[in-house]
N, C-alpha and C positions, 0 to 999 in steps of 0.2 A: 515555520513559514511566515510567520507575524514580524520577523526581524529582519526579513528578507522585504529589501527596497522597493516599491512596487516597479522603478524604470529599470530594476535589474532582474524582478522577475519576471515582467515580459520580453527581458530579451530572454530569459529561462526559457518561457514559453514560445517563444520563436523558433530557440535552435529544438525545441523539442518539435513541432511543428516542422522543420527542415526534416529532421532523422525519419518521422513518419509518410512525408510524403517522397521520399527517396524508395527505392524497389525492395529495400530490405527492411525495411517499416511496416510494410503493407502484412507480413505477420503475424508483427505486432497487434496493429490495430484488429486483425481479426481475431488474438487471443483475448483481446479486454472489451471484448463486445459482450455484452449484457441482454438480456430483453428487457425491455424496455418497462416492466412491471418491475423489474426487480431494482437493487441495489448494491450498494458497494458490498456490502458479505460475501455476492455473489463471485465480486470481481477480485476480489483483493486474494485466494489462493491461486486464482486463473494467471494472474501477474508473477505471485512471489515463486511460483514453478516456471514462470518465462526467463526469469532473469536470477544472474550470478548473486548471490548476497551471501555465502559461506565466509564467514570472517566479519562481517559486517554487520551493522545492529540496525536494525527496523525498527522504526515508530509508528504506528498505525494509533488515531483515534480511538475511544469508546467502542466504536463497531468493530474494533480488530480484536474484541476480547474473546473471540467463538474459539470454543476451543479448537479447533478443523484449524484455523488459519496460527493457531499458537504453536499447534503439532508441526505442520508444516514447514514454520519458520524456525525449529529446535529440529528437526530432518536435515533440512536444509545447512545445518550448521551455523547457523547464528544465532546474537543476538536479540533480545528484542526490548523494546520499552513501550508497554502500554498502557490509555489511561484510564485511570477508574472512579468510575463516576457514583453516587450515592445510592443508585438504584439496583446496585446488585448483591442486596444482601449485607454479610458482614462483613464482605471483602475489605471496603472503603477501610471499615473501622478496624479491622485484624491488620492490617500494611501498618 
């Protein structure tokens, strides 16, 4: 996302913004509602079960390391790339 222009990823955010306020958005938006206590862990298998990604490799942050959303995303038939951070053990250091 850091490579990504910011005048071009607010038109990102625009045409995404278009797709959800069209009639066939609207179940989007009610799959990736969260309560409001929680977090992305909560949202990110709610998503990767909404949408196509079979063939295709997923990036998710630190917080996509649960394993639930790793399963998921190897179900699902894809790839993934995720990052790790120094706080989980010997992971960091085994890689």
């Amino acid at each position: 996302m850091g490579m990504i222009r910011p005048e071009n990823l607010q038109q990102l955010q625009l045409k995404w913004q278009e797709m959800l306020d069209r009639s066939e958005g609207e179940k989007l938006k009610k799959i990736i509602c969260v309560d409001g206590k929680s977090n992305g862990i909560t949202a990110i298998p709610k998503v990767l079960e909404n949408i196509e990604i079979k063939g295709q490799v997923v990036t998710i942050d630190a917080m996509g390391t649960q394993t639930e959303i790793v399963e998921t995303i190897r179900k699902r038939r894809a790839d993934y790339v995720l990052a790790v951070k120094g706080n989980q053990g010997n992971l960091e250091t085994d890689i």
